[in-house]
C-alpha positions as CSV (number, residue, x, y, z in Angstrom):
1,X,0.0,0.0,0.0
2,X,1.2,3.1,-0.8
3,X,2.6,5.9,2.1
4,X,0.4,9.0,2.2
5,X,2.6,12.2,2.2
6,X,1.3,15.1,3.3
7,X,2.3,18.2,1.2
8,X,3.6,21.5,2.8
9,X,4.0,24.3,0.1
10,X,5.3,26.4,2.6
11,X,8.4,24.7,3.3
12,X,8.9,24.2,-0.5
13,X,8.8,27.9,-0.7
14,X,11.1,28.2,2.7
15,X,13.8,26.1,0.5
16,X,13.4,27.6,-2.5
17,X,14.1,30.8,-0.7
18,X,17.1,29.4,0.9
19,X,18.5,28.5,-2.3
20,X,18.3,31.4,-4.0
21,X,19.5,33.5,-0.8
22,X,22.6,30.7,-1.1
23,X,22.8,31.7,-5.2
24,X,23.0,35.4,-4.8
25,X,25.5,35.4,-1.5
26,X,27.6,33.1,-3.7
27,X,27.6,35.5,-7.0
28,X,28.4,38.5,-4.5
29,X,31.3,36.9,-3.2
30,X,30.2,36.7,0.9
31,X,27.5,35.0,3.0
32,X,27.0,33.4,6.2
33,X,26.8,29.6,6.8
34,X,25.4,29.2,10.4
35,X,26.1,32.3,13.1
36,X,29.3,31.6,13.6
37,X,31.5,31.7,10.2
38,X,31.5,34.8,7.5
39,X,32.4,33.7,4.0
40,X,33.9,36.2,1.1
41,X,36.0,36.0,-2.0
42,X,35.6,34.6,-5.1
43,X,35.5,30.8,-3.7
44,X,35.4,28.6,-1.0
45,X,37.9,26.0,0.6
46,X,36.1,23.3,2.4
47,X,37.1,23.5,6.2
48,X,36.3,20.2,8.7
49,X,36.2,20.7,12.5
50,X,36.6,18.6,14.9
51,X,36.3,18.2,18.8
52,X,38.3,16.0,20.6
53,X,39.1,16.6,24.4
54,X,41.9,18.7,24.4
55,X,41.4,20.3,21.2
56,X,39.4,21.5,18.3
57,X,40.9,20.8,15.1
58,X,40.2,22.2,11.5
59,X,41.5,20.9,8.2
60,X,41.2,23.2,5.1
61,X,41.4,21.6,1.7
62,X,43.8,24.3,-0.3
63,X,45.3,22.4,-3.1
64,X,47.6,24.1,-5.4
65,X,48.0,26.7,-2.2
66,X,51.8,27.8,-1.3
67,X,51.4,28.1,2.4
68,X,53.1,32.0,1.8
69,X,49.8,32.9,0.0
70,X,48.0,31.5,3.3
71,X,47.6,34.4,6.2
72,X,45.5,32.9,9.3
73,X,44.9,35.3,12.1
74,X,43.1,35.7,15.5
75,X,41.6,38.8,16.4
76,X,38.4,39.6,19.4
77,X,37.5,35.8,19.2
78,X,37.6,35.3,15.7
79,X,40.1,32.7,13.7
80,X,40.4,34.3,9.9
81,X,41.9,32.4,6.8
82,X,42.9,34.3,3.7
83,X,44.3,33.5,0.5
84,X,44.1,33.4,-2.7
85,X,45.0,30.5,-5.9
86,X,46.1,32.2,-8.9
87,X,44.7,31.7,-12.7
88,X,47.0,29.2,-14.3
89,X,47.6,31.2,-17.8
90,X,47.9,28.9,-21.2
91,X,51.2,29.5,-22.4
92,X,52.2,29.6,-26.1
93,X,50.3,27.1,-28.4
94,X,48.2,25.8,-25.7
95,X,44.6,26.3,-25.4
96,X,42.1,25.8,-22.1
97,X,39.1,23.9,-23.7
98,X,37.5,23.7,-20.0
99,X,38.4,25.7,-16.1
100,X,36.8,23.8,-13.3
101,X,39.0,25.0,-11.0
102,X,38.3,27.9,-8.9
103,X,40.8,30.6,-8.6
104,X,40.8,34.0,-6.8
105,X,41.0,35.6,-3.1
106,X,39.0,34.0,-0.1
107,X,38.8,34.2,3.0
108,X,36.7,32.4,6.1
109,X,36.1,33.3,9.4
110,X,34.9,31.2,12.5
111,X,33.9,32.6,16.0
112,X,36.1,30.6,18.3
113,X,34.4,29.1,21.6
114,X,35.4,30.6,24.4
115,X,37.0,27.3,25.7
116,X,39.8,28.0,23.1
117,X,43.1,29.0,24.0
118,X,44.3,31.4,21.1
119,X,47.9,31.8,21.9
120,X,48.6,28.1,21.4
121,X,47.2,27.6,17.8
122,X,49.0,25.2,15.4
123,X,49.2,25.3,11.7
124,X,50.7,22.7,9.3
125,X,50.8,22.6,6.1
126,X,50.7,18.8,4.2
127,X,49.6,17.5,1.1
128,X,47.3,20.5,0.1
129,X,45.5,20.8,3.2
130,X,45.6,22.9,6.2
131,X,45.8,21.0,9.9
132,X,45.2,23.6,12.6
133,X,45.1,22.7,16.0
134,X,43.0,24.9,18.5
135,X,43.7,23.8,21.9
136,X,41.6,24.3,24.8
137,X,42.3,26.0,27.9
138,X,43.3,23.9,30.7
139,X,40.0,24.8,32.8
140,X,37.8,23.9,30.1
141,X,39.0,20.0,29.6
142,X,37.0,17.5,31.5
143,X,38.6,16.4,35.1
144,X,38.3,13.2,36.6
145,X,37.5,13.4,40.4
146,X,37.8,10.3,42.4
147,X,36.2,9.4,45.2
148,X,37.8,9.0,48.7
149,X,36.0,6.1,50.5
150,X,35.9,6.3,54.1
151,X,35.3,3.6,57.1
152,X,33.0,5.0,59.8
């Protein structure tokens, strides 16, 4: 038997709204994803984060990156990468028939939790992708406390 589905326009419209919000802030150059990271420039390196219990860590996929055209920098909370990939020119007698490849400045910023310690970020570069490592402050990572048995 076949499932019933109820149909809600309004969230078709809610998505469709969403989309072209997402269309425009991309063809401008800047938009938001979430209410904690600002996106600008011209494209977008995909970042991961992840928490483990001393640390977050980030990895940001910037292939065909020199690390010297890679500034990261904290300032009032915020952890900023910039960059840019220049346009690979055809030389002499050769002809681009198709560019996939996204070139240009960008830049990404994420509001740090408060739980970070700023002075002791890492950065490495390997294999076209950026490892940073965000550790947290002592007084945020989780403590064991034993308990003391006693006789009466």
């Amino acid at each position: 038997m076949p499932t019933i589905v109820r149909l809600n326009p309004f969230k078709e419209i809610t998505s469709l709204q969403d989309r072209v919000n997402r269309l425009f802030d991309e063809a401008w150059g800047h938009g938001r994803h979430g209410d904690d990271e600002v996106i600008t420039g011209s494209w977008v390196p995909a970042v991961d984060v992840r928490e483990t219990k001393d640390s977050l860590e980030m990895h940001a996929e910037l292939p065909g990156i020199e690390p010297k055209d890679v500034e990261i920098s904290v300032e009032n909370g915020i952890l900023t990468l910039k960059g840019s990939r220049n346009f690979e020119k055809a030389t002499e007698g050769q002809t681009y028939h198709r560019v996939e490849r996204a070139f240009g400045a960008f830049e990404r910023s994420f509001t740090l939790p408060t739980n970070v310690d700023p002075e002791k970020i890492n950065a490495v570069y390997r294999q076209g992708v950026l490892h940073l490592t965000l550790p947290k402050r002592e007084e945020a990572k989780p403590k064991a406390i034993s308990i003391k048995v006693e006789d009466r």
